[in-house]
GUDREN-80542 format. One record per residue: residue number from 1; x, y, z of N, C-alpha, C in turn. Coordinates in pm, whole numbers. Layout:
<koltis>
  resi    n_c1    n_c2    n_c3   ca_c1   ca_c2   ca_c3    c_c1    c_c2    c_c3
   NUM       X       Y       Z       X       Y       Z       X       Y       Z
...
</koltis>
This chain:
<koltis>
  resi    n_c1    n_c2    n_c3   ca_c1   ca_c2   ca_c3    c_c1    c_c2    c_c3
     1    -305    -950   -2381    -197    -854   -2363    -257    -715   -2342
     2    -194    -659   -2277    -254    -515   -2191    -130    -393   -2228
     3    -210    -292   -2298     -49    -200   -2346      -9    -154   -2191
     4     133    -121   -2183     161     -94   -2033      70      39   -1962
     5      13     108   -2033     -36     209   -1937    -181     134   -1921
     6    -264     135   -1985    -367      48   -1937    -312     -80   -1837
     7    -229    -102   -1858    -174    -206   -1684    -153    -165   -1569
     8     -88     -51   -1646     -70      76   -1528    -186     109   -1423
     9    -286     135   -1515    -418     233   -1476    -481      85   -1374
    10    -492       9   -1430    -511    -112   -1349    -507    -185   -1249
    11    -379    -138   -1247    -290    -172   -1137    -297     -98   -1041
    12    -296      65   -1043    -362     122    -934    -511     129    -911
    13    -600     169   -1014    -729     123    -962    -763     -31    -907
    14    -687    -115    -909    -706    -301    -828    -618    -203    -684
    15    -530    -159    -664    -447    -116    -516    -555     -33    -467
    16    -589      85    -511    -677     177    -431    -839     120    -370
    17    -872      36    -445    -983     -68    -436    -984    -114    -300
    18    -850    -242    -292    -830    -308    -210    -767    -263     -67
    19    -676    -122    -114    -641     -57      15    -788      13     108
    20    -842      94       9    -932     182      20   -1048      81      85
    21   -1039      -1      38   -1201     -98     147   -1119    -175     270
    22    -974    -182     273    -917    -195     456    -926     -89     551
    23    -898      32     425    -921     170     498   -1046     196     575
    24   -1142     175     485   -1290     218     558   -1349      93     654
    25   -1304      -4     619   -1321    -106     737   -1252    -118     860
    26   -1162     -40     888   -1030     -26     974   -1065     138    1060
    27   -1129     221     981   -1148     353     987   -1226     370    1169
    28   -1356     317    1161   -1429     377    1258   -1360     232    1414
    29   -1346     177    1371   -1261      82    1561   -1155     158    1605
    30   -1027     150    1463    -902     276    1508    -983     394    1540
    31   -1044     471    1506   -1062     603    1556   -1164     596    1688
    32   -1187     481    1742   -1250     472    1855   -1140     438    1988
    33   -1074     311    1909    -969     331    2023    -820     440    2010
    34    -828     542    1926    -733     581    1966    -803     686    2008
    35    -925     754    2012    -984     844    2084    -926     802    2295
    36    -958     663    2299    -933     656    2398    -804     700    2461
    37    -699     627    2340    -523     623    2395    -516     758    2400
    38    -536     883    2282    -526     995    2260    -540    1108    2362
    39    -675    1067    2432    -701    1176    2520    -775    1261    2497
    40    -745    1320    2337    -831    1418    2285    -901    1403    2121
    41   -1040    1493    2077   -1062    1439    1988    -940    1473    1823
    42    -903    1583    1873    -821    1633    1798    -709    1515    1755
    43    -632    1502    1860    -514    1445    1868    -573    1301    1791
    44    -661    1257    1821    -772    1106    1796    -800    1126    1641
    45    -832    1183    1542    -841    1258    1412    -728    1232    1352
    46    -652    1400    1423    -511    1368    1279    -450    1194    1353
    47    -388    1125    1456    -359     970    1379    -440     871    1325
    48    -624     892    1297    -698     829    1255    -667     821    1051
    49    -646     981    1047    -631     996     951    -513     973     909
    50    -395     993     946    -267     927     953    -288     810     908
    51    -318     719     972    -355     589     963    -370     549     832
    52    -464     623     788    -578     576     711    -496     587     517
    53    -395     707     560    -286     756     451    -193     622     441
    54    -177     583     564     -69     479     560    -101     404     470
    55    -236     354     528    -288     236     487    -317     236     317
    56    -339     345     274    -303     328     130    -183     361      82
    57    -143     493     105      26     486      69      87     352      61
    58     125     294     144     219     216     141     215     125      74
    59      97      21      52      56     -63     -92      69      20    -204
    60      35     122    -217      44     215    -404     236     159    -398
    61     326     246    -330     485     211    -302     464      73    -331
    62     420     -20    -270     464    -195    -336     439    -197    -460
    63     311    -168    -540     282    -149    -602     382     -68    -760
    64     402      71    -752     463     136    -787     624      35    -798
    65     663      24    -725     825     -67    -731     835    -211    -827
    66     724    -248    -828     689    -409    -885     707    -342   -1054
    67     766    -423   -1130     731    -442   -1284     608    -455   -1323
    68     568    -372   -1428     418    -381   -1473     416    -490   -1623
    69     353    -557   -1574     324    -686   -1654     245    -680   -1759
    70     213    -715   -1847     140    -729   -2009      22    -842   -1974
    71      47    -961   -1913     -39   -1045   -1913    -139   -1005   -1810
    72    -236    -979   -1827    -374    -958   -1717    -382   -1064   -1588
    73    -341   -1153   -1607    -328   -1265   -1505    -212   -1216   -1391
    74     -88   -1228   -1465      37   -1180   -1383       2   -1111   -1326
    75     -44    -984   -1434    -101    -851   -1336    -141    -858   -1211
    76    -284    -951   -1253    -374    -899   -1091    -301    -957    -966
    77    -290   -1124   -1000    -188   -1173    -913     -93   -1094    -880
    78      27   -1015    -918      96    -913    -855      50    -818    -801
    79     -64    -757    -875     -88    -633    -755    -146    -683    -664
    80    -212    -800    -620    -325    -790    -554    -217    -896    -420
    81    -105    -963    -499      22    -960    -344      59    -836    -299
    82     159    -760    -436     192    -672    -342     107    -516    -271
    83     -46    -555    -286    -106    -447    -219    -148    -563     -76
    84    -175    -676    -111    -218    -733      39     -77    -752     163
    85      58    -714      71     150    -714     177     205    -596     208
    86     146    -497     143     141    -313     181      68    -332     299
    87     -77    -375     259    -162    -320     368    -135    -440     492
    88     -76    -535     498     -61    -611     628     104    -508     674
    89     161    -495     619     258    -402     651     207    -275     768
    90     117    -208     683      58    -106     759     -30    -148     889
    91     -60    -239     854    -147    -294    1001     -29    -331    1125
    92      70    -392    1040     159    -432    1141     232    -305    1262
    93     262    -259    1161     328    -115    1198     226       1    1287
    94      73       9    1243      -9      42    1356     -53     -32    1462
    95     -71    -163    1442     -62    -261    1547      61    -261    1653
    96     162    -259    1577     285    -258    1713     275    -109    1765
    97     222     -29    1684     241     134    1761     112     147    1819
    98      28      53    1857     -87     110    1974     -86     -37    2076
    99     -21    -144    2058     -18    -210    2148     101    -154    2261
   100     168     -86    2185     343      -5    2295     219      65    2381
   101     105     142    2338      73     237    2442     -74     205    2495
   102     -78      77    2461    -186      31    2557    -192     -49    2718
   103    -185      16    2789    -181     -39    2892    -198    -180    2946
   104     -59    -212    3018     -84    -386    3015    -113    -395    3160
   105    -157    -502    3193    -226    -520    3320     -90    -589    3421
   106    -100    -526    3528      -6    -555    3600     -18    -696    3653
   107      62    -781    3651      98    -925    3682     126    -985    3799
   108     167    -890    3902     196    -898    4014     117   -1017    4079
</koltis>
């Protein structure tokens, strides 16, 4: 049994972990191809970094909303769904917003 703030503390250090190593693995391809879509390096930056906010924000929010559990087991098992369906969330959501502006090859 885990008093709730030590579950707490837990629970976000297991989210920031697991967001934070999609982040930096995700970090340098996105900021290569959106240098391309972008145009500029500027513009290529702030949505790299954008990105990169998402990509943890939005698991901490799954996270944060879920009941914090006593049993260490429950625990990890919960955070470690609802941060892996934050961060496929966020992929999804940058995935559909750079496939809209990637140029599709004409079919003709």
């Amino acid at each position: 049994m885990l008093i709730p703030i030590a579950a707490l503390l837990l629970t976000y250090a297991v989210t920031l972990a697991l967001a934070g190593l999609a982040a930096f693995v995700l970090r340098r391809p996105l900021s290569i191809l959106l240098s391309e879509l972008c145009g500029t390096e500027e513009r290529s930056s702030f949505w790299t970094v954008w990105s990169m906010v998402m990509m943890i924000a939005l698991p901490l929010l799954f996270v944060s909303m879920a009941r914090i559990a006593t049993d260490p087991t429950v625990l990890i098992q919960g955070t470690v769904a609802a941060t892996l369906a934050g961060i496929l969330m966020a992929m999804a959501g940058m995935g559909l917003a750079v496939w809209r502006r990637v140029p599709q090859p004409n079919i003709n």
